[in-house]
C-alpha atoms as one frame of an Amber mdcrd trajectory, in Angstrom:
protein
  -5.930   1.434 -42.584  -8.314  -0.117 -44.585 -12.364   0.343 -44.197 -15.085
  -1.854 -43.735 -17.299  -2.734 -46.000 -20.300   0.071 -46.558 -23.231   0.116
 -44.552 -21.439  -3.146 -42.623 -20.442  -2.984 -38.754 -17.208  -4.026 -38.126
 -15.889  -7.800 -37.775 -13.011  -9.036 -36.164 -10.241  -8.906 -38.869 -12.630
  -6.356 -41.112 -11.203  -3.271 -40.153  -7.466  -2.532 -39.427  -6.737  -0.307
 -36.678  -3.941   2.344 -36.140  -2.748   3.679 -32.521  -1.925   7.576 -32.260
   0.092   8.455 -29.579   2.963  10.943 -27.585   6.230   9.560 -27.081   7.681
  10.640 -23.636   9.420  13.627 -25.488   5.900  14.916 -26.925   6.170  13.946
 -30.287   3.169  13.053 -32.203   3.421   9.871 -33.437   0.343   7.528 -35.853
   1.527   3.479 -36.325  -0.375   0.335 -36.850  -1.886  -0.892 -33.816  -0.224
  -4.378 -34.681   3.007  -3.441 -34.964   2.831  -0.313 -32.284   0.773  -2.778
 -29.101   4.251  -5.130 -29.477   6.852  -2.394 -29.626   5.386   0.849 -27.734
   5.778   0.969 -24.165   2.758   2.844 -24.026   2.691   2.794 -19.770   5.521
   5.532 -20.059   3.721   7.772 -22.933   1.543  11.461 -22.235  -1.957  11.600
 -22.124  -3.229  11.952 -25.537  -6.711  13.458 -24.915  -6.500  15.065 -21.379
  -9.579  15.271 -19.194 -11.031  18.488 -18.879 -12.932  20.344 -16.076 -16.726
  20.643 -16.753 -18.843  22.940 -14.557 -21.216  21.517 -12.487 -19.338  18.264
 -12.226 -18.698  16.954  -8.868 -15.054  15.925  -9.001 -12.842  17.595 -11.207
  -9.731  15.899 -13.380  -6.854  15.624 -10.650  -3.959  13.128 -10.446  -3.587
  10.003  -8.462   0.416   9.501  -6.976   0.897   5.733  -7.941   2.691   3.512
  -5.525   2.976   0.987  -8.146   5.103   2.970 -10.339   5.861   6.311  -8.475
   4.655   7.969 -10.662   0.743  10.522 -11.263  -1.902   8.670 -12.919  -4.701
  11.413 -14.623  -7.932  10.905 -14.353 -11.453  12.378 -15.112 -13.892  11.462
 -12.975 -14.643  10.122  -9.405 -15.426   6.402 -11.169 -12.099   6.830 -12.751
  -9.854   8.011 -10.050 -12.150   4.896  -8.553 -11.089   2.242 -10.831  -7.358
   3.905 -10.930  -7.317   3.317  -6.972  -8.162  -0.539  -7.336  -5.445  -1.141
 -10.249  -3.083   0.947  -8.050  -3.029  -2.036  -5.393  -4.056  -4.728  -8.138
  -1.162  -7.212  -7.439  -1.489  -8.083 -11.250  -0.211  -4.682 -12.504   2.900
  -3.544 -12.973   2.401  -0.109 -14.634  -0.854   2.149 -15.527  -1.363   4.954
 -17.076  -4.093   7.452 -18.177  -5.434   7.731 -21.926  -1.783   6.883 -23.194
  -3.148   6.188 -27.042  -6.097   6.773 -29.116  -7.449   4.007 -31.532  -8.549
   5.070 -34.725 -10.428   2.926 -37.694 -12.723   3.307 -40.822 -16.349   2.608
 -40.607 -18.702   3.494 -43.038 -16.324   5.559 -45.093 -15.378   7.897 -41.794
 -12.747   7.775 -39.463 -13.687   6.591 -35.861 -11.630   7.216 -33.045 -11.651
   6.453 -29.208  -8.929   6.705 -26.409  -9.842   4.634 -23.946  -9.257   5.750
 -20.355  -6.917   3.434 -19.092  -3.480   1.348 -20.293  -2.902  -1.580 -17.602
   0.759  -3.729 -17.950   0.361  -6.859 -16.265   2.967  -8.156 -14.597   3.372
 -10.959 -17.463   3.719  -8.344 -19.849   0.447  -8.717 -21.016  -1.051  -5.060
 -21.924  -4.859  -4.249 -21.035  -6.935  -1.507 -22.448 -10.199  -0.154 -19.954
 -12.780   1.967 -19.868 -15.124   2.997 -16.847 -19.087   2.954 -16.182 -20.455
   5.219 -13.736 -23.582   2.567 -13.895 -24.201  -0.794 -13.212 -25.634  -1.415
 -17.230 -22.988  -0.058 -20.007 -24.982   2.426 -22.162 -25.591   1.399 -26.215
 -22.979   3.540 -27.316 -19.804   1.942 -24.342 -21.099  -1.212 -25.603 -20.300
  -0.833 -29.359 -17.518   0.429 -28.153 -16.531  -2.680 -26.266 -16.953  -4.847
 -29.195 -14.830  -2.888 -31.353 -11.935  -2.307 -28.607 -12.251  -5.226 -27.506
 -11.415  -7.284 -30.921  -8.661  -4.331 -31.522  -7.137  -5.791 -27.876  -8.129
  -9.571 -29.111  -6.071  -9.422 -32.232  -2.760  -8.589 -30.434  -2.851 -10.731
 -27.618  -4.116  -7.646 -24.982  -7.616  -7.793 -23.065 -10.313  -4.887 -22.952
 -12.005  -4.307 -19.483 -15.221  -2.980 -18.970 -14.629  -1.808 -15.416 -18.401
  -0.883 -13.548 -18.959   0.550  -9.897 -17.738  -0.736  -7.053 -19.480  -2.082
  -3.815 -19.554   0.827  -1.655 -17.819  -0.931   1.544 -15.090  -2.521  -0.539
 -14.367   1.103  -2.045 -14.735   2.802   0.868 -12.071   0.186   3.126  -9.889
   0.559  -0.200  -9.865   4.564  -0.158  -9.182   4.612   3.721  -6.060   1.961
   3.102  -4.827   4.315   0.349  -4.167   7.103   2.441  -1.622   5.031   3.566
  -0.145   3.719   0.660   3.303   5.872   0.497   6.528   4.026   1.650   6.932
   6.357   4.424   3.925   4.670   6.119   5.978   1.042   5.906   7.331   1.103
   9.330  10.893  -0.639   8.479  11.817  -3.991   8.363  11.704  -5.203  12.070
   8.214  -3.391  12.172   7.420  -5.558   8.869   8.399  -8.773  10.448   6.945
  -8.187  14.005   3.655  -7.445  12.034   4.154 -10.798  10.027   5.095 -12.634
  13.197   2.384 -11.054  15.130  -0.484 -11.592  12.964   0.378 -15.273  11.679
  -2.415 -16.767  12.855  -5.086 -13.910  12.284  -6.446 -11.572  15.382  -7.946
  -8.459  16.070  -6.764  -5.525  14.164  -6.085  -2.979  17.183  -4.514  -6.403
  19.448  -2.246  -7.206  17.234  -0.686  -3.340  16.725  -0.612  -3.479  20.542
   1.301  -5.889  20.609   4.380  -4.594  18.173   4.289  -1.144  20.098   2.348
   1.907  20.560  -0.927   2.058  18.243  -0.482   5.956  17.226   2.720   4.509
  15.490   2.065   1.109  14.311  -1.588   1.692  12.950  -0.285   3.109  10.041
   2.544   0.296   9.264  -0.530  -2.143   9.418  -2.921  -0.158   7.461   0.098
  -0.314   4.216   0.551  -3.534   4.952  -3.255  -4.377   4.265  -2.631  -2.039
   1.449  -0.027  -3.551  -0.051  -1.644  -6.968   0.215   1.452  -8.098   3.413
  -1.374  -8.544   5.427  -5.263  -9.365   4.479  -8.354  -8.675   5.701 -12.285
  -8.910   4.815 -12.718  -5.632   3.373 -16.288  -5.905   1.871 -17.436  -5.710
   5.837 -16.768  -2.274   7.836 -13.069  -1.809   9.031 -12.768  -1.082  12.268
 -10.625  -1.986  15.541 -11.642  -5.776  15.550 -11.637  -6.266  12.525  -9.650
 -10.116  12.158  -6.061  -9.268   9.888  -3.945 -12.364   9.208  -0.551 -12.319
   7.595  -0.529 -13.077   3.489   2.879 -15.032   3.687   4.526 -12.660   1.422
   6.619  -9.654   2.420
């Protein structure tokens, strides 16, 4: 690792970064970041700096069951377990996981480190590094640390997200969808393809369970569907009964 020049902040290329992180067994492991972003599967490794639980905080760390991979997700905050939500049904990712690795460079002679909150692999392979904002407007110190994350993720071919708060409605609709995320809520097959066939040309939330059966058990077929992206609806307005659904094509 080598440092950048003194008194100099860091340019792409100045400053070579190295990766610390657990393999699934626990072991402690330090590589370059160039050779270690191509070879590590870094979805399946530990957390490397756990949240932990700070008094007076109004959500505690807890764990998020994934439906992407089956798997718990960590997280630290409410904006995190947020953001972990959205990625969850993001039709882009493949695999996430929760502080997984821990970049560490030389500036000014001292060793800098940072272990950003979440790992995202895209469904191209592509790898994404993110961290969280509880506000709108990144602070001085998340945006220094954007720049220098964000070349580390330029320079192997990843991408660094910046991920700020979400529009209440949209998060809200999102949450309500997720309770209903689990494969025990799918309904089946025939239920699958009656919903398809039923909402083909877009109606009326409630009409359209109505019409596959009796609400108390469709409702929650159609709410994973709308989950899992099978069907679509406008969720930056209120859901509710009328709310128009339409079938996405895919199943």
């Amino acid at each position: 690792m080598r440092a950048a020049g003194g008194g100099e902040s860091i340019e792409p290329g100045d400053a070579g970064f190295d990766v610390r992180f657990f393999t699934p067994l626990r072991r402690e492991t330090y590589a370059v970041w160039q050779d270690a972003s191509r070879e590590v599967a870094f979805e399946d490794a530990p957390v490397v700096r756990p949240f932990v639980s700070r008094p007076g905080k109004r959500v505690a760390p807890g764990w998020w069951w994934s439906s992407t991979t089956g798997r718990l997700v960590h997280f630290g905050s409410a904006a995190m377990r947020t953001q972990v939500m959205l990625a969850d049904r993001d039709p882009r990712v493949r695999a996430l996981a929760c502080r997984p690795l821990e970049l560490r460079w030389r500036e000014d002679g001292c060793v800098r480190t940072h272990a950003p909150q979440l790992m995202l692999r895209l469904r191209d392979g592509g790898g994404v590094l993110a961290d969280c904002t509880v506000r709108g407007e990144p602070s001085a110190r998340q945006r220094r640390l954007a720049r220098v994350v964000g070349w580390a993720c330029a320079g192997v071919g990843w991408q660094y997200w910046l991920l700020g708060p979400v529009e209440r409605v949209y998060r809200l609709n999102v949450t309500w969808l997720s309770r209903y995320r689990h494969p025990r809520c799918h309904g089946g097959v025939e239920r699958a393809r009656a919903l398809q066939a039923v909402f083909c040309g877009g109606r009326p939330l409630v009409e359209g369970a109505e019409q596959v059966g009796d609400p108390i058990g469709v409702l929650p077929a159609v709410f994973h569907a709308l989950w899992s992206g099978v069907l679509t609806a406008d969720l930056s307005v209120p859901l509710h009964e009328r709310t128009q659904v339409t079938a996405s094509g895919q199943e």
